[in-house]
N, C-alpha and C positions, 0 to 999 in steps of 0.2 A: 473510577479512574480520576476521581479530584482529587488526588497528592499525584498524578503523574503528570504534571506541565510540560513533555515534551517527549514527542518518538521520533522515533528514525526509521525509515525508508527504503529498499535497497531495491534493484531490480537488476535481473542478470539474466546474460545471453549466452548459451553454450553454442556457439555457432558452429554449425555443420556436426556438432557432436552426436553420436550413433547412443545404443542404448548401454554400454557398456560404460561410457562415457557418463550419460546420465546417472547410472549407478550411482556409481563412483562418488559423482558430487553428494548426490540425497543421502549416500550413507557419509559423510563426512560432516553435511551439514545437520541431518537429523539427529545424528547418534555421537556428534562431537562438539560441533561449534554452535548450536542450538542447548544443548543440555548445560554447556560451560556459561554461555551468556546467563540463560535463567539463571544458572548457582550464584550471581552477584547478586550482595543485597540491595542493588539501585537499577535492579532493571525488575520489573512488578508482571512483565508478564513479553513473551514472543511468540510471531506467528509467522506462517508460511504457505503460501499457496502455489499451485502449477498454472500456466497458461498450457493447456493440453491443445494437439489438433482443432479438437470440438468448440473448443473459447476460442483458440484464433481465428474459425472459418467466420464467426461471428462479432468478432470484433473490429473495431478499427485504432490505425495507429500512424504517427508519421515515422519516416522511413526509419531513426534511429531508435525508436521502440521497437517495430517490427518483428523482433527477431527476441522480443524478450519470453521467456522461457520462464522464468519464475519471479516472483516478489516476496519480501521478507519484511517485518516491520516491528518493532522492540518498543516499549513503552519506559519511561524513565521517573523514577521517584522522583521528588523532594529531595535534599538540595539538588538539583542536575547536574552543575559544575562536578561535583565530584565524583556523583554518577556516571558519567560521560566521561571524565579521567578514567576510573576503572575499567568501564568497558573499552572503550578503546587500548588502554594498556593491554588489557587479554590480547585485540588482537596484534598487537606488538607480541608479544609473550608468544602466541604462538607460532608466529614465526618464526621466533627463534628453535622453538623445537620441533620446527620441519610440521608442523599440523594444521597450516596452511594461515591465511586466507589465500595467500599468494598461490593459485591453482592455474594452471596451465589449460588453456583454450577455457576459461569462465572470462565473459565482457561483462564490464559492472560500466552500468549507461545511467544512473541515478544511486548516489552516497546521499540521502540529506538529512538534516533535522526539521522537524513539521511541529507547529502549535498545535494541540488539539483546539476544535472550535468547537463542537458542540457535538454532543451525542441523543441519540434518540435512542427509542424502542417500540417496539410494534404491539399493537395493545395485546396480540395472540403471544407474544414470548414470554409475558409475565413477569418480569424482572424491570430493574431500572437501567437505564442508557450504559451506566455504570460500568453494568456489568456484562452485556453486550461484548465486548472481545472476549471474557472468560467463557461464554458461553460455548458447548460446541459447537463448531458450524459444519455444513458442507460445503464451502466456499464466500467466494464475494464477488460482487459488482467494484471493477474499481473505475473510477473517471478523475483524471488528471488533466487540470484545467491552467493556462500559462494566459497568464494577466499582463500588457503591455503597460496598464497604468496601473498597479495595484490598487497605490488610495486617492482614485477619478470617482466621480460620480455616478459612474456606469458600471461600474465594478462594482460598488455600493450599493445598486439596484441588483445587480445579478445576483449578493449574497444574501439579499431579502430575500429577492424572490426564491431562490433556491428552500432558506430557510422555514418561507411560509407559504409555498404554493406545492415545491417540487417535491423535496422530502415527508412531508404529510401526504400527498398520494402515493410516494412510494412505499410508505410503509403498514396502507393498506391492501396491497399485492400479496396475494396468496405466494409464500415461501419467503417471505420478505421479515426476518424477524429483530432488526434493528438499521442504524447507521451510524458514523461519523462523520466530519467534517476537520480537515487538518488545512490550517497555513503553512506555507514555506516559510524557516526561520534561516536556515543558512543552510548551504550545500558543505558535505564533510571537508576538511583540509586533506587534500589527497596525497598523503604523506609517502603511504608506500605506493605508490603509484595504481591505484585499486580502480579508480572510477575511468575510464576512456570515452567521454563525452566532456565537451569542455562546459564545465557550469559559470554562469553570469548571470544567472537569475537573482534580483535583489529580494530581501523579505516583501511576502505577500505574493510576488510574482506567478507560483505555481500553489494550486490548491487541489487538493485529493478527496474524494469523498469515496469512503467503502460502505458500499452495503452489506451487509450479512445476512447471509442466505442458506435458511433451512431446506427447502426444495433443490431439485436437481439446477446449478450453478445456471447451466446453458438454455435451461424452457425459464427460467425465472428471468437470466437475460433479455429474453426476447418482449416478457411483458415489462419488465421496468424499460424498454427501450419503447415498446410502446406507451406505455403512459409517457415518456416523457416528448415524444413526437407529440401527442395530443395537446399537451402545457405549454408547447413548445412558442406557440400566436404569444402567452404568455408572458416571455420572458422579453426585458428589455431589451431594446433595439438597439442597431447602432453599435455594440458591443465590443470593444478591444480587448476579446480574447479567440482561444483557440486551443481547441481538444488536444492532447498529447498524446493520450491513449483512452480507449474505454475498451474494456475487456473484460469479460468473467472470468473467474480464478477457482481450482478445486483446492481443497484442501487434501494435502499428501497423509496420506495414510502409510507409516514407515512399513517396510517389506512388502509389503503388498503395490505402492504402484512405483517398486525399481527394480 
């Protein structure tokens, strides 16, 4: 993933939607708007997971996540600018021919673009950091972190420490078989009216780390939340920030979970 300097983000609510409902989206998003994106030659690879019952009863979240149902997240080639034209033109393009984004009862509460920061691998997955999102998974660990000083000197110590205490126990956890680390770069221009949360976060402000997880999502949850309870005397003090969401995520498996 060094020629892709930059992904994007999505997180969305089908609120109060029944299971008909869900259908509807997974086969649109798996079987149309997922297969369209990959076919650009500036998007290198996309992914998707569920927040199922089982990750929500284990997560936590502030009130305008709460209700989030799924994440989505696209990687982008070299040169980006014009990668980022494309993909966004598609979803122009498809609007016009009635095959959404624009979906009736979907709340999109994060559009953004994220720097990759750094990737890892778990010495059991055999592969390089690299290649970690190609990898299949069963899901992810995600933690979305909102920075009040992004570049303070406490912020500074959180993404040491993160880098050299937190992430190297976490990816000795049995089901634990890589990670990354993404900056906020900008929140999308919400053209068609897509995102329903008002974004003001400036670059750096919000940082994501996903883990990748070959064990079952929700018993692998519970020990990277314990390891990080135990790191936790660890981590700098003082700290102006604040969790946004941490959640495990399954990975959709098409037909079978809609």
């Amino acid at each position: 993933m060094h020629d892709c300097p930059l992904v994007f983000f999505s997180f969305v609510a089908l609120d109060g939607g029944g299971e008909d409902e869900h259908r509807r989206y997974n086969e649109w998003h798996q079987l149309d708007h997922r297969p369209e994106n990959l076919a650009l030659p500036g998007v290198a690879w996309g992914d998707r997971w569920g927040r199922t019952a089982q990750c929500r009863a284990v997560s936590r979240a502030e009130p305008e996540h709460q209700g989030t149902d799924y994440v989505a997240m696209y990687w982008f080639r070299a040169p980006v600018r014009e990668s980022v034209r494309a993909w966004e033109q598609l979803g122009v393009d498809s609007f016009q021919w009635g095959r959404g984004p624009t979906i009736p009862g979907v709340r999109r509460t994060v559009l953004a673009f994220f720097r990759p920061v750094k990737g890892y691998s778990a010495a059991s997955s055999l592969v390089s950091p690299g290649v970690i999102p190609y990898r299949p998974n069963r899901g992810v660990h995600l933690t979305m972190t909102r920075f009040t000083d992004p570049l303070g000197a406490r912020t500074h110590e959180h993404h040491r420490w993160e880098d050299r205490v937190l992430v190297p126990a976490l990816l000795d956890i049995d089901g634990v078989a890589g990670a990354w680390t993404f900056a906020l770069d900008r929140h999308q221009d919400n053209v068609l009216g897509l995102r329903t949360v008002e974004a003001v976060d400036p670059p750096g402000g919000l940082r994501i780390r996903l883990v990748y997880v070959d064990g079952d999502p929700v018993d692998t949850a519970a020990r990277i939340d314990d390891c990080s309870a135990r790191l936790a005397d660890g981590m700098p003090g003082e700290m102006s920030a604040e969790v946004v969401i941490e959640t495990p995520l399954r990975t959709i498996v098409p037909w079978q979970d809609w």
